[in-house]
FITIVEX-76990 format. One record per residue (C-alpha): residue in three letters; x, y, z. Coordinates in Angstrom, 2 decimals, always signed. Layout:
<voros>
type=ALA&xx=X&yy=Y&zz=Z
...
</voros>
This chain:
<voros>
type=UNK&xx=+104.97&yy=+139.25&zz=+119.82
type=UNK&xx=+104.72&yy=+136.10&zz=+117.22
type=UNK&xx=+103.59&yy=+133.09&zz=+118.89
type=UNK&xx=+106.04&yy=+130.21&zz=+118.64
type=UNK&xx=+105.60&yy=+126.56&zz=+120.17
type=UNK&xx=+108.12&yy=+123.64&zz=+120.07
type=UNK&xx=+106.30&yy=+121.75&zz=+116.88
type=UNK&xx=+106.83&yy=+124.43&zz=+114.63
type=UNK&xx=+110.88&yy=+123.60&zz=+114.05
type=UNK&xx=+109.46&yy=+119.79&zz=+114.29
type=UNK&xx=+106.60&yy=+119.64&zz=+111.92
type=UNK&xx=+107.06&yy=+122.96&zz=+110.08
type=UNK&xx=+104.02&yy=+125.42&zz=+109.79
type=UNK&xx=+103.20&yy=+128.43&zz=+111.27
type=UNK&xx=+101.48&yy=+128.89&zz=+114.80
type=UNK&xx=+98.14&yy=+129.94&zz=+115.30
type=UNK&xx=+94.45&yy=+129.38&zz=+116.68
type=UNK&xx=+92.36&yy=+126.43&zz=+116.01
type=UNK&xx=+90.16&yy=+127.73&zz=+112.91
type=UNK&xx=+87.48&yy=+125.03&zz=+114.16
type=UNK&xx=+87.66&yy=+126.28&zz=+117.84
type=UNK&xx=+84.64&yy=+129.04&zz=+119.18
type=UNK&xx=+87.59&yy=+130.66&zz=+120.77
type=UNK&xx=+90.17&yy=+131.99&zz=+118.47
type=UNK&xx=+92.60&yy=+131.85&zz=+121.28
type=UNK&xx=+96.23&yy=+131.66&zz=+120.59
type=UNK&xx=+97.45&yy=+129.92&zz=+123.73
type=UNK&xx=+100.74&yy=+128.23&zz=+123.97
type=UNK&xx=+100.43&yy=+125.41&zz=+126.67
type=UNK&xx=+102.77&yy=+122.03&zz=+127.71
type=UNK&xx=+102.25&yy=+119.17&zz=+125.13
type=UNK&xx=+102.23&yy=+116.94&zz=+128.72
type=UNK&xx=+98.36&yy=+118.88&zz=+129.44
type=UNK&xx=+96.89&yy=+117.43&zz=+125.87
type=UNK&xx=+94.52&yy=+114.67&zz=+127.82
type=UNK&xx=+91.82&yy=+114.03&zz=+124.53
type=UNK&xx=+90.19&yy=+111.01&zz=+124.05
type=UNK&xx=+91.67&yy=+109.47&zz=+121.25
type=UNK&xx=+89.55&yy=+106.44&zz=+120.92
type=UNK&xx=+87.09&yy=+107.69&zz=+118.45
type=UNK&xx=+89.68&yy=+109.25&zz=+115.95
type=UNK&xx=+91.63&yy=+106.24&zz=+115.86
type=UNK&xx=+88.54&yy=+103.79&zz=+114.82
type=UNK&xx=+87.20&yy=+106.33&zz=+112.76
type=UNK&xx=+90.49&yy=+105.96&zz=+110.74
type=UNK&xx=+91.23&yy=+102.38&zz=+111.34
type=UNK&xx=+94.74&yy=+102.34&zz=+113.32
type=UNK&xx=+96.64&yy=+101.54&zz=+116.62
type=UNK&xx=+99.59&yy=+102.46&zz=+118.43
type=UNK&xx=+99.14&yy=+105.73&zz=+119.78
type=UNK&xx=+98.03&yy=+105.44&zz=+123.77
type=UNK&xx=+96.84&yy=+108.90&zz=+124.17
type=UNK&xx=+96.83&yy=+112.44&zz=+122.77
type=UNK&xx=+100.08&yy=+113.26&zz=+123.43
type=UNK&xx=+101.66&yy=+109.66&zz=+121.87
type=UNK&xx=+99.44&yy=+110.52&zz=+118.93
type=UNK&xx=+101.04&yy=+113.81&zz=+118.49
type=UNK&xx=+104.65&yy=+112.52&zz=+118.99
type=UNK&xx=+103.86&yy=+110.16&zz=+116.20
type=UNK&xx=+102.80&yy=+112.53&zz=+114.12
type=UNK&xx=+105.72&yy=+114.44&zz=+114.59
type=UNK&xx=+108.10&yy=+111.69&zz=+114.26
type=UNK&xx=+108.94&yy=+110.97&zz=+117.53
type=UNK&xx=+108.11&yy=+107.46&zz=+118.67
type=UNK&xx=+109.84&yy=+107.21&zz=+121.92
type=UNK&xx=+109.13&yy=+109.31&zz=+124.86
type=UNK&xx=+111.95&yy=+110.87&zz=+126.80
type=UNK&xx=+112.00&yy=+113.59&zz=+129.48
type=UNK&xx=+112.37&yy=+116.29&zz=+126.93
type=UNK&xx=+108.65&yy=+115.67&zz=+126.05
type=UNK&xx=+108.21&yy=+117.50&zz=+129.38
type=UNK&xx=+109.69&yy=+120.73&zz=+128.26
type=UNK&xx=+107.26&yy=+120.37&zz=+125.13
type=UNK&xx=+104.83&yy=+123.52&zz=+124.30
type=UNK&xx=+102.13&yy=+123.16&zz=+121.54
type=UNK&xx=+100.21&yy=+125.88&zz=+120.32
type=UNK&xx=+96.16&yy=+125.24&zz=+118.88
type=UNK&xx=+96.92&yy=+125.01&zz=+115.30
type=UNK&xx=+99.65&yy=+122.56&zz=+115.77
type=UNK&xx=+97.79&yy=+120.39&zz=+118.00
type=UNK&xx=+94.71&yy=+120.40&zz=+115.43
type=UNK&xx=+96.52&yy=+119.56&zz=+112.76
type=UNK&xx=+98.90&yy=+117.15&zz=+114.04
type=UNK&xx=+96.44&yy=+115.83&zz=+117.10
type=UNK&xx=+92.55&yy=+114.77&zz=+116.72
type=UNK&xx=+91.54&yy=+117.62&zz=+113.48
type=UNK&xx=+94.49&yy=+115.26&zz=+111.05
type=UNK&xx=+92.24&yy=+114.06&zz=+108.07
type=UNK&xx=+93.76&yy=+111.95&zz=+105.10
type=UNK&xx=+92.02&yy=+114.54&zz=+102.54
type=UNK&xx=+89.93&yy=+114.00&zz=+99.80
type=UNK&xx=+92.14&yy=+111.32&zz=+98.25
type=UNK&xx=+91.08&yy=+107.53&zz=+99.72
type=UNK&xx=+94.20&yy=+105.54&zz=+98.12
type=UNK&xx=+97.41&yy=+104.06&zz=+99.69
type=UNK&xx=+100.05&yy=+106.00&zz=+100.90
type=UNK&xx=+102.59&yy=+103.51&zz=+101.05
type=UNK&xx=+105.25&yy=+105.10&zz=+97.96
type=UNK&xx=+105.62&yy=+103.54&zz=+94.79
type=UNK&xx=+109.17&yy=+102.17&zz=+95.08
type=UNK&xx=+107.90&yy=+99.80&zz=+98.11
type=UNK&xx=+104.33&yy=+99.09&zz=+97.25
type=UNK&xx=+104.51&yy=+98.80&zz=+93.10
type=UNK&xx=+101.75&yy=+101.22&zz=+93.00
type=UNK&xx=+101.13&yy=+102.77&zz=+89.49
type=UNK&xx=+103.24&yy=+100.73&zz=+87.73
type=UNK&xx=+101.28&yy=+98.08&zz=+86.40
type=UNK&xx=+97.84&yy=+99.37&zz=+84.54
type=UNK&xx=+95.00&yy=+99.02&zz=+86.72
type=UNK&xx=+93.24&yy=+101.65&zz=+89.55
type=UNK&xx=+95.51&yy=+102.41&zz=+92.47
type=UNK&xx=+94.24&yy=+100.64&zz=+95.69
type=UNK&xx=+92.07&yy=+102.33&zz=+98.21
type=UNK&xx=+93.50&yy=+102.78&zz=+101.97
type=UNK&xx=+90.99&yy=+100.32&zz=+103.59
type=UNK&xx=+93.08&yy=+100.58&zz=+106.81
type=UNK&xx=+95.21&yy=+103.51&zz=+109.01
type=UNK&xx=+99.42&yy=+102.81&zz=+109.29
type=UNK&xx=+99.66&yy=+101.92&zz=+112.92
type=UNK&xx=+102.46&yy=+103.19&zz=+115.04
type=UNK&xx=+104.92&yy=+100.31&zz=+114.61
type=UNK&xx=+104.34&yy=+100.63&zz=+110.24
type=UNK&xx=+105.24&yy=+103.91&zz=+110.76
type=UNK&xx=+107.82&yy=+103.89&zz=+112.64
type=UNK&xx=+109.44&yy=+100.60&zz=+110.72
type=UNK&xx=+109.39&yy=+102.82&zz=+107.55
type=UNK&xx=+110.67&yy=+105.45&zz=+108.93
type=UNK&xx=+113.96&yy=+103.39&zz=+110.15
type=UNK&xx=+113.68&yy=+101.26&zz=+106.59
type=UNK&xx=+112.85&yy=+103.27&zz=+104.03
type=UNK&xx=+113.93&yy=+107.04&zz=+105.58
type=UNK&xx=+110.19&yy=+108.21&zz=+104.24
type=UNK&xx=+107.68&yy=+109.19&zz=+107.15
type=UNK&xx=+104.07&yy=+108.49&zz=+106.86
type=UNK&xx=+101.62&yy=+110.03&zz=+109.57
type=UNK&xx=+99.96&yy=+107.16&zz=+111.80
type=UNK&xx=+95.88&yy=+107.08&zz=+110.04
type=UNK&xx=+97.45&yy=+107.57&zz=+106.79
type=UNK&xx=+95.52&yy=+105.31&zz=+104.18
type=UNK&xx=+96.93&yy=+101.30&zz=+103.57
type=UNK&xx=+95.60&yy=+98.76&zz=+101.49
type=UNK&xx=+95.58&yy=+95.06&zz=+102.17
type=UNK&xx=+98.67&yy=+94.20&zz=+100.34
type=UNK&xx=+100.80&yy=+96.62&zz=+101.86
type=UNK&xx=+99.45&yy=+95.68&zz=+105.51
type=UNK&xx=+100.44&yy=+92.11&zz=+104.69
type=UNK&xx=+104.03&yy=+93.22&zz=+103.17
type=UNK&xx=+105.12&yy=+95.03&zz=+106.06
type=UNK&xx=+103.78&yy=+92.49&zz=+108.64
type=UNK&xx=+105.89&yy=+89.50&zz=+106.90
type=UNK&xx=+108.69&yy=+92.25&zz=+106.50
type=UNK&xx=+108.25&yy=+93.10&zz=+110.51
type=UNK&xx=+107.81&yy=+88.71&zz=+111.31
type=UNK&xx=+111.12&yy=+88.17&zz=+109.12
type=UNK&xx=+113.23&yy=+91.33&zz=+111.41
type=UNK&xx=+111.86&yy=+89.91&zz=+114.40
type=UNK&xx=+113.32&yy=+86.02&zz=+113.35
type=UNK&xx=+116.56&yy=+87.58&zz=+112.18
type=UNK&xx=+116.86&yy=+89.32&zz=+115.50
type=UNK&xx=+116.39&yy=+86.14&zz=+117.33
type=UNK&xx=+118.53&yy=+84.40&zz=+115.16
type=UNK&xx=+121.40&yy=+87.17&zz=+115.70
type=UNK&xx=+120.84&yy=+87.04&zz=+120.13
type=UNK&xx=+120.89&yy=+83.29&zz=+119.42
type=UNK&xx=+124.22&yy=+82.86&zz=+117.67
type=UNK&xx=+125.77&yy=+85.64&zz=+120.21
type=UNK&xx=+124.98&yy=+84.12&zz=+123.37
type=UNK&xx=+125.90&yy=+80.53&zz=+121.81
type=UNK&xx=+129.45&yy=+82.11&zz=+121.30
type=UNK&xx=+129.55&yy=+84.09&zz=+124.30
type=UNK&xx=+130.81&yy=+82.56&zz=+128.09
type=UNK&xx=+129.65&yy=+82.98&zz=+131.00
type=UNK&xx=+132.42&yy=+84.36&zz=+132.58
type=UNK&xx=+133.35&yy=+88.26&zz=+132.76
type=UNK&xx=+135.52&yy=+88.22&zz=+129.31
type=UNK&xx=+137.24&yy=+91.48&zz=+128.24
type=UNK&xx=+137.95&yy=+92.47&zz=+124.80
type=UNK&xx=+140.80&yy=+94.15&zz=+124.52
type=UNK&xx=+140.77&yy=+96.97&zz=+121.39
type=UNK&xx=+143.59&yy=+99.44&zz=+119.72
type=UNK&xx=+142.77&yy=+102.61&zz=+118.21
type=UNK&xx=+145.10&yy=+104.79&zz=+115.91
type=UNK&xx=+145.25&yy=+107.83&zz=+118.61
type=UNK&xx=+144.87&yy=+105.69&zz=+121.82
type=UNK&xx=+147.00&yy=+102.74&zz=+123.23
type=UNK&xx=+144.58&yy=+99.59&zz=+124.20
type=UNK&xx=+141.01&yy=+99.95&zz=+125.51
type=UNK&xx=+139.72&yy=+97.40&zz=+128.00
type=UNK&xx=+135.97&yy=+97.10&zz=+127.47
type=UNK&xx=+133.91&yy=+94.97&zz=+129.55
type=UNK&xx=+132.18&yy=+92.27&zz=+127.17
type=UNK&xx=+128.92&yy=+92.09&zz=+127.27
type=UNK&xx=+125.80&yy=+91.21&zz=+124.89
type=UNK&xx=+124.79&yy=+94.74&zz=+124.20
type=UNK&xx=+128.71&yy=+95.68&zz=+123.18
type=UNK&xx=+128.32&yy=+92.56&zz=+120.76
type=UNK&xx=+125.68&yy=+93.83&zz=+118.95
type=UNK&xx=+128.19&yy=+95.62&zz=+116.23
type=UNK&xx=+129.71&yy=+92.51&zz=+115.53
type=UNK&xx=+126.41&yy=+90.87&zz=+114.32
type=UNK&xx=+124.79&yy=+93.53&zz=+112.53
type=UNK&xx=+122.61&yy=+91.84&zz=+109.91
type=UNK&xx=+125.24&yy=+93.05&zz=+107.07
type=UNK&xx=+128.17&yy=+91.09&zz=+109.06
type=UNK&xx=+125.76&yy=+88.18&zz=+110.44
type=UNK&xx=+125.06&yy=+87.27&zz=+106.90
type=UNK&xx=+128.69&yy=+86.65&zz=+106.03
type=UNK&xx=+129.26&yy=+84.89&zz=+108.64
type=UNK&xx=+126.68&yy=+82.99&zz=+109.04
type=UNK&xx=+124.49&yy=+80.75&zz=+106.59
type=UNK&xx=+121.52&yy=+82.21&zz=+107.04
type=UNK&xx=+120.03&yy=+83.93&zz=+104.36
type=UNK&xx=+118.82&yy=+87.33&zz=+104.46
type=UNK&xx=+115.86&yy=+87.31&zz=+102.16
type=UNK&xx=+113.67&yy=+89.63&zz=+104.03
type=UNK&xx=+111.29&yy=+90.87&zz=+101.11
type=UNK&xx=+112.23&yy=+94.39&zz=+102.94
type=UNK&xx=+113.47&yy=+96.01&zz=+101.35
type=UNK&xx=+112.06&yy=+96.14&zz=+97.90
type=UNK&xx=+113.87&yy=+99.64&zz=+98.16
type=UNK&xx=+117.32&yy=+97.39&zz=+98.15
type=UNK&xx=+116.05&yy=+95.07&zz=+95.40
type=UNK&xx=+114.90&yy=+98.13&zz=+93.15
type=UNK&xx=+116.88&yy=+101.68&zz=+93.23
type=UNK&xx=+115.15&yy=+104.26&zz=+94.71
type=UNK&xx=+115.02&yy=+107.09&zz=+91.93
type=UNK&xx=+114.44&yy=+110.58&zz=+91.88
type=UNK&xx=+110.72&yy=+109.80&zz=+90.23
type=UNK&xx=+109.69&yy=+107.43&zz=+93.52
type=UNK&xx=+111.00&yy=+110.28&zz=+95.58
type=UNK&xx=+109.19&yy=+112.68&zz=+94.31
type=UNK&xx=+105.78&yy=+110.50&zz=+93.74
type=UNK&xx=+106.45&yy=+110.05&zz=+97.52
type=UNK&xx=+106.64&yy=+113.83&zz=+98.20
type=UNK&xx=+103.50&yy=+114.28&zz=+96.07
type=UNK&xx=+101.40&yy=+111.16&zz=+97.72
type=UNK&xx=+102.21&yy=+112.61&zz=+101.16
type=UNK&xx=+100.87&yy=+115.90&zz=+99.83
type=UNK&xx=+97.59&yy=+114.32&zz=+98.71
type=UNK&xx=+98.61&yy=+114.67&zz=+94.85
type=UNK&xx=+98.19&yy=+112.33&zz=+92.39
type=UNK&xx=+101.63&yy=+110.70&zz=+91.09
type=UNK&xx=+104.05&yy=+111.49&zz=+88.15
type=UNK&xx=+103.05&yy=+108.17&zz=+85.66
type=UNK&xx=+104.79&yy=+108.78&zz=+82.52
type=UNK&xx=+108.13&yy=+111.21&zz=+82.04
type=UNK&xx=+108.44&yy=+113.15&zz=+79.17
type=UNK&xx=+110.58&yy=+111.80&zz=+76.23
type=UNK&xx=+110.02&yy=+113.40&zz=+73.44
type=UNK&xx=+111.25&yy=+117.57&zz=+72.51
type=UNK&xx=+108.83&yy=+120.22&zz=+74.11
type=UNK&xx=+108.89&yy=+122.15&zz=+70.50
type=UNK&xx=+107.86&yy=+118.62&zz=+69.05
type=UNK&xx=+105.20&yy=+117.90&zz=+71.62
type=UNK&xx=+101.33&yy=+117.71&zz=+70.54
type=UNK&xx=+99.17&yy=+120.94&zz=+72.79
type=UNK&xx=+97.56&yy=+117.86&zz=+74.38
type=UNK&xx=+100.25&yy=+116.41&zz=+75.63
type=UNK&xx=+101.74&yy=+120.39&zz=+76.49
type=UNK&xx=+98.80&yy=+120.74&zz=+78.65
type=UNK&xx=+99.08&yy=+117.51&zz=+80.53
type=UNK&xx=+102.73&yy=+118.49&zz=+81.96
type=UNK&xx=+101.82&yy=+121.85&zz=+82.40
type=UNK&xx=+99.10&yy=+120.94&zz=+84.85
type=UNK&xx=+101.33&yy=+118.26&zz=+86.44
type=UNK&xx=+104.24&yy=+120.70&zz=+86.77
type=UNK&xx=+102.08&yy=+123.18&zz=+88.56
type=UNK&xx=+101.20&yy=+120.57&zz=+90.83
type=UNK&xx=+104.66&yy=+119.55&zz=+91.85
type=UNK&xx=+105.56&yy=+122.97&zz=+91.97
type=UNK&xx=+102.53&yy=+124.56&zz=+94.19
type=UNK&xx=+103.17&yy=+121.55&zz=+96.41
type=UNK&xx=+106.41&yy=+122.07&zz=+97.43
type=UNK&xx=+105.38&yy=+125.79&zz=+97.62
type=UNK&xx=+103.12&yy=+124.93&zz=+100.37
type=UNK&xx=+105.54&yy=+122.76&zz=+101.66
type=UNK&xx=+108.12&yy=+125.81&zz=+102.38
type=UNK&xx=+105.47&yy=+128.63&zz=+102.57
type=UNK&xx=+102.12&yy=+127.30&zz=+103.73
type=UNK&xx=+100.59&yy=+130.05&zz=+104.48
type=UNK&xx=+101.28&yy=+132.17&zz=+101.09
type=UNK&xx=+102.31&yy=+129.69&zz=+98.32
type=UNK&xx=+100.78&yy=+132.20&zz=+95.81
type=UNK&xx=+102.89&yy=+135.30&zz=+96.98
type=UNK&xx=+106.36&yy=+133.38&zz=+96.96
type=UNK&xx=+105.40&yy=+131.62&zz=+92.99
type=UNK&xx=+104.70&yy=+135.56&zz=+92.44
type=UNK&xx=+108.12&yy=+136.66&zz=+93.48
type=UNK&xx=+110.26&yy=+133.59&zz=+92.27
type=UNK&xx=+108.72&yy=+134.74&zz=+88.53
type=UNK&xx=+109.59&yy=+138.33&zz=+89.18
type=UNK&xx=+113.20&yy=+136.94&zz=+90.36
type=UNK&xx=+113.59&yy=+135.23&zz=+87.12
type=UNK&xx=+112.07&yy=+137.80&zz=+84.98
type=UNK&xx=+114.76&yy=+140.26&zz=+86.61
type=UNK&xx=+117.55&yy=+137.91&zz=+86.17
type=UNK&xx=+116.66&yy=+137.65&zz=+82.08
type=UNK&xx=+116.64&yy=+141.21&zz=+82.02
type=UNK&xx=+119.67&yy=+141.59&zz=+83.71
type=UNK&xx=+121.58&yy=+139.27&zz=+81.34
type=UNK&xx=+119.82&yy=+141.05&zz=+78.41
type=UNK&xx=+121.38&yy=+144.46&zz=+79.58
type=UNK&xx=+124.79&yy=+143.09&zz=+80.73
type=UNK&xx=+124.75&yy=+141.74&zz=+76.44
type=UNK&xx=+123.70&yy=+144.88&zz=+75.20
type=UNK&xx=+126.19&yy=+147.14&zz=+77.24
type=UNK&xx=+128.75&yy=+144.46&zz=+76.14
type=UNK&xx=+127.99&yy=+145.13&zz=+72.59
type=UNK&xx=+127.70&yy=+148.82&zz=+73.11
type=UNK&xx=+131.43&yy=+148.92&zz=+74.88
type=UNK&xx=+132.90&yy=+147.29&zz=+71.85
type=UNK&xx=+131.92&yy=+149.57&zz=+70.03
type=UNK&xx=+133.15&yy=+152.56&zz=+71.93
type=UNK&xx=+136.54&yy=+149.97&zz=+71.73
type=UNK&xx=+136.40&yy=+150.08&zz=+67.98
type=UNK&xx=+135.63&yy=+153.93&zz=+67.00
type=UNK&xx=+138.95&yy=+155.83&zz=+66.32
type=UNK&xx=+137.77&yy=+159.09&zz=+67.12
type=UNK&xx=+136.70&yy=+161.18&zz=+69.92
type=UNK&xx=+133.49&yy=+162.07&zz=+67.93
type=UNK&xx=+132.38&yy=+158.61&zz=+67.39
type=UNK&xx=+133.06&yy=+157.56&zz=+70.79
type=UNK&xx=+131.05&yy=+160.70&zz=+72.54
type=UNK&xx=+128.15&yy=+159.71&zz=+70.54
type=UNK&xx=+127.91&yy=+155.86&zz=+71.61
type=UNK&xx=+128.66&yy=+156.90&zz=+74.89
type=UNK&xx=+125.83&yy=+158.88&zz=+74.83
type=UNK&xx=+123.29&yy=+156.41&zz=+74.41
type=UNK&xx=+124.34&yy=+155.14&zz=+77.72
type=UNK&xx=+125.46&yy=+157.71&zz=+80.02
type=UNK&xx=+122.23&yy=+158.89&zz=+81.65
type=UNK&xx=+121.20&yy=+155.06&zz=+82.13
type=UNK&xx=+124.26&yy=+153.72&zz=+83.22
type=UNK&xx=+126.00&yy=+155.13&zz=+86.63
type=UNK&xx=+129.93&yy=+156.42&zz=+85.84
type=UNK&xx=+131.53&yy=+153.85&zz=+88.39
type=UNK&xx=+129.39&yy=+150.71&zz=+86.96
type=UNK&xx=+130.73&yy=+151.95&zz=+83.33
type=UNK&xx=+134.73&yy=+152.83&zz=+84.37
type=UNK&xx=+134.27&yy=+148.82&zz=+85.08
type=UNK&xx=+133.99&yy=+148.24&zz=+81.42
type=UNK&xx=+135.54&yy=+151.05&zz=+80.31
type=UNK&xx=+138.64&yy=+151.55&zz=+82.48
type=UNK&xx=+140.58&yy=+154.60&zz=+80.79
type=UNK&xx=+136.77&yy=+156.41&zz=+80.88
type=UNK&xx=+137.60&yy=+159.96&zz=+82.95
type=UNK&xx=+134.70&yy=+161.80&zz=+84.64
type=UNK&xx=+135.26&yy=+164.61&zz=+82.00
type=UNK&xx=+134.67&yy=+162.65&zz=+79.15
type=UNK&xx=+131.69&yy=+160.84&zz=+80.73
type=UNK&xx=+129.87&yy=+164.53&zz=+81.18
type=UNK&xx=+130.45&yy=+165.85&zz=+77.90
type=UNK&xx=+128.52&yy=+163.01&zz=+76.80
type=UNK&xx=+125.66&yy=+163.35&zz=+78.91
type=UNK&xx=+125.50&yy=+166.89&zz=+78.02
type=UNK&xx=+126.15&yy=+165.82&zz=+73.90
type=UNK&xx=+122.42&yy=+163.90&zz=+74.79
type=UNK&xx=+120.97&yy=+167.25&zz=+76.09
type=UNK&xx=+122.42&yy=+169.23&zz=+72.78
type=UNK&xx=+121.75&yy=+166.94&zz=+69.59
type=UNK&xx=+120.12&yy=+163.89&zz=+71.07
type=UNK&xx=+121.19&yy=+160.42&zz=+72.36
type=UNK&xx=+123.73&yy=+158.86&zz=+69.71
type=UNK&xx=+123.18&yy=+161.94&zz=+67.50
type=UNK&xx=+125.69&yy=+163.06&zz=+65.07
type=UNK&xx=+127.01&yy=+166.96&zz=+65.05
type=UNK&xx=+126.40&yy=+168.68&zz=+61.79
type=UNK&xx=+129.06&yy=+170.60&zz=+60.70
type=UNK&xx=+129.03&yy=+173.92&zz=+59.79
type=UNK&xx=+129.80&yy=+174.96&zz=+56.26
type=UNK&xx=+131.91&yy=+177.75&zz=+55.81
type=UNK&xx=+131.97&yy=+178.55&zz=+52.03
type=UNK&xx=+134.23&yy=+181.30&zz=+50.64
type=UNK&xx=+134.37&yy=+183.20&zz=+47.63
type=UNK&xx=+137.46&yy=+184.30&zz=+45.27
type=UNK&xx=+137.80&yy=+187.77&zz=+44.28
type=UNK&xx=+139.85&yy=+188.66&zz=+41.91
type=UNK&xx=+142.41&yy=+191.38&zz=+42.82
type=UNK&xx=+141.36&yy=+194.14&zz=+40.51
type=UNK&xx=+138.37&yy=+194.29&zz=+41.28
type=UNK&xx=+139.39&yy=+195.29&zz=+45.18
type=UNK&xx=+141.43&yy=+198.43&zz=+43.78
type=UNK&xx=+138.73&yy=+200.59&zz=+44.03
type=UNK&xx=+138.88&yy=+199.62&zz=+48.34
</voros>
């Protein structure tokens, strides 16, 4: 029976033992019974947040709020090494904060080193900002630390600014706001400041209000996120190095220098999202997704050659010519796939031509038989 705990539809992976452990036990326990000290892992990497082992986990996983569900949680060895206290960075030392938020790569110059680990709050702000999730220990330079700390100072102001200008315009009595939907008649809500909280959402506060929203947040709003600082994202999450320069000029034109640099940059992109969707046997599935596309070129080369082989069958006038071409197809080709191209084909006519293969050969024409005669004259049969 295949072991199975809750992080694996979370966090993706297989389950398994701890490869570190002494005991290669596979034992599925409650997330609730991780009690590790955490304090060593999280100054060996520089970060806060996380109160214990199973808050570091959560984070790891996404989840940044506990709720009673976290009670029902099961976590098997592997998982809890790999999400828990055995999480490393990797080899690479750099920030992990992507491209389209941090400028990274885009200016000449070495990318900064991660002096620092993204804290639960950076996390989870970029995860609400930006959509991209970024383990909590995973690397952070000075300038990034400093751009998200303004970014979280200026959401915390705006916030105050918001509850400010709502309870200004609020009374103290027990209003109600009366609302009409299309299906319903009117709906009497109590009003209250939590219910008011749609009506200054930062995108409505700022037209109605003067304040100006120039949070540097959201460099991601300032610049368009595009397909390259998604995928330099992917690939600086996977502990690749990113995609600096796209290729503008023909392959067929290319120099083999260049040819080899986007071959081995290709192969990285690929093999990491390879890993990313089989991690335990990225080799096997590259392996079949080449014999996949090997088989579909053959198919399309047979499906172009049968074409051209049924016009020609079309175009012959006689029986002769036709029994020959369709014997260079009838023992590789199954009657009912070839009645599709050839609807008037009978089963009669498709034997004869296998058995005109076994006779004179595939495609092979019938010599005819000569049958000369010779005139004799009449007297010299009087003597018969």
């Amino acid at each position: 029976m295949e072991v199975c705990c809750t992080f694996r539809s979370i966090a993706g992976g297989v389950c398994g033992a701890d490869s570190r452990a002494r005991k290669q036990e596979i034992r599925v326990i409650p997330l609730v019974t991780c009690s590790k000290d955490i304090s060593k892992h999280m100054s060996v990497l520089s970060f806060t947040g996380p109160e214990d082992e199973v808050d570091l986990i959560l984070c790891r996983s996404g989840i940044f709020t506990r709720s009673e569900k976290v009670n029902a949680m099961t976590i098997c060895p592997l998982h809890r090494a790999k999400l828990g206290l055995g999480w490393t960075r990797g080899a690479s030392t750099r920030c992990r904060i992507p491209p389209s938020l941090s400028n990274h790569g885009k200016k000449k110059g070495k990318w900064p080193k991660g002096e620092r680990g993204i804290g639960k709050n950076e996390s989870e702000m970029l995860l609400r900002k930006t959509g991209i999730f970024l383990p909590v220990g995973s690397g952070i330079c000075r300038k990034c630390r400093e751009i998200i700390r303004t970014r979280k100072t200026d959401e915390d102001v705006l916030e105050s600014c918001v509850l400010q200008e709502m309870f200004g315009k609020m009374k103290v009595d027990d209003e109600e706001v009366t609302m009409r939907t299309p299906q319903q008649g009117q709906l009497t809500v109590p009003k209250t400041p939590f219910s008011m909280l749609s009506e200054y959402s930062p995108s409505g506060f700022s037209q109605a209000s003067d304040v100006s929203l120039t949070m540097t947040d959201l460099a991601a709003d300032d610049q368009a996120d595009t397909t390259k600082d998604k995928l330099n994202s992917f690939l600086a999450s996977r502990d690749r190095s990113p995609i600096r320069s796209t290729m503008v000029i023909p392959w067929d034109t290319a120099g083999d220098r260049t040819k080899r640099q986007y071959v081995r940059k290709a192969k990285q992109v690929v093999f990491a999202t390879l890993e990313e969707i089989a991690p335990s046997s990225p080799e096997m599935l590259f392996k079949a997704v080449e014999e996949s596309l090997k088989k579909g070129e053959a198919d399309d080369m047979d499906s172009a050659l049968l074409e051209a082989l049924v016009e020609s069958h079309e175009n012959s006038n006689h029986w002769s010519t036709r029994r020959q071409i369709l014997s260079v197809i009838a023992d590789k080709v199954s009657f009912s796939t070839l009645q599709k191209w050839i609807p008037d084909l009978t089963r009669y006519r498709y034997n004869i031509a296998r058995h005109h293969r076994l006779l004179h050969g595939r495609g092979a024409e019938v010599s005819r038989r000569k049958n000369t005669r010779i005139y004799v004259a009449p007297e010299k049969l009087d003597h018969f």
